[in-house]
N, C-alpha and C positions, 0 to 999 in steps of 0.2 A: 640408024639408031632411033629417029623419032618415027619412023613406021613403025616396030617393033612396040614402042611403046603406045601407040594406037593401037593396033591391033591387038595387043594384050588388053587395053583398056574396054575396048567391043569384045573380047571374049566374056572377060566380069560382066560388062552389064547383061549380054548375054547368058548367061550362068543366072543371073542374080533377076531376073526377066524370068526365066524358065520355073525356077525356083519359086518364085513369085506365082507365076500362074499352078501351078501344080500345088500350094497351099491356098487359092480360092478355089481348085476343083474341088480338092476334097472338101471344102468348108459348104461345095455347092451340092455336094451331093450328100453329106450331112444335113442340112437344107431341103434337100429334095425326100429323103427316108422321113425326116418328122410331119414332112406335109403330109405325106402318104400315110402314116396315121392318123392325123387329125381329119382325113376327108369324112370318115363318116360324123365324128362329132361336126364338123360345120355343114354336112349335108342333114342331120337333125336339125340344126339350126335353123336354116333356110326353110325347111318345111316347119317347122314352128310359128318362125314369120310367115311366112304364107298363111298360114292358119288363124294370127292374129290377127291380118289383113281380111280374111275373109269373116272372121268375126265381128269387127270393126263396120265391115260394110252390112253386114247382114243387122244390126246395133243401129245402125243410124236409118235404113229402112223402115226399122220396126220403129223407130222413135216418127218417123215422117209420116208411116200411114195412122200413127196414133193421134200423132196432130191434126191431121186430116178427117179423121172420122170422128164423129161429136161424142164427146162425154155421155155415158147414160145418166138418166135421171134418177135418181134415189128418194125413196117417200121417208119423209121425215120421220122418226123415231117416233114412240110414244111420249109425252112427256115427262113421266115417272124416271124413264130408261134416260132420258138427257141431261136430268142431273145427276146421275152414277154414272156415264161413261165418260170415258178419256179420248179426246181428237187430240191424234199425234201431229206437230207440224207439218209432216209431211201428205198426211190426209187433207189437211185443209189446203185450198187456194184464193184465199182471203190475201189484201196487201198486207205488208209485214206492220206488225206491231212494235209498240214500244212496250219497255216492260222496263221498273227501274231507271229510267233515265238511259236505256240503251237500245237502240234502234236495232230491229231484226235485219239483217239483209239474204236474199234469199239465192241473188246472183252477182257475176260481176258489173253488171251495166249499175244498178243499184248504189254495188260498193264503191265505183266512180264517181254519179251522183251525190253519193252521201259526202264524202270526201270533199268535191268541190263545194256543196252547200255550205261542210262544216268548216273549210279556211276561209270562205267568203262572208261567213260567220264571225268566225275571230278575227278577219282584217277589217268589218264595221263595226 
């Protein structure tokens, strides 16, 4: 009698085991058909990063040999012409101004500098 009820008990989990795997086949190969359309959107992908990566490096190139090779020199305006024109901040590389009571900053090393000056200010 308690065979019988073993072996009844290994058929269910067996049943129920078998059952089991045959709703994660199908879940896997539902699984498997969506990937297989999205290859080509994520192989756009990766060649877009690619192409970010290679811009990025070609960007920081161009920024090193700019560093590297000296500013040309420009002949000062006429006078007439330099008080009617406008230097935008970014044309000029003068240190930063204050204007108003409020200090230009032009990177982050600066805006850390200012920072500490300005709590070491308020705690004297």
């Amino acid at each position: 009698m308690m065979a019988t009820i073993i072996d009844s008990l290994i058929v269910v989990l067996l049943i129920g085991s078998i059952g089991y795997g045959y709703v994660v086949s199908m879940k896997l190969r539902k699984l498997t058909a969506t990937l297989k359309q999205l290859e080509p959107l994520v192989e756009q992908f990766s060649s877009a990063v690619d192409k970010s990566e290679q811009s990025v490096h070609h960007m920081r190139e161009s920024i090193e040999t700019a560093q590297r090779a000296p500013a040309p020199v420009e002949a000062p305006p006429p006078p007439e012409e330099t008080a009617a024109s406008f230097a935008s901040r970014r044309a000029t590389k003068q240190a930063p101004a204050e204007r108003n009571g409020v200090r230009v900053v032009r990177d982050k090393k600066e805006m850390v500098r200012a920072f500490f000056e300005n709590s070491s200010a308020a705690k004297g």
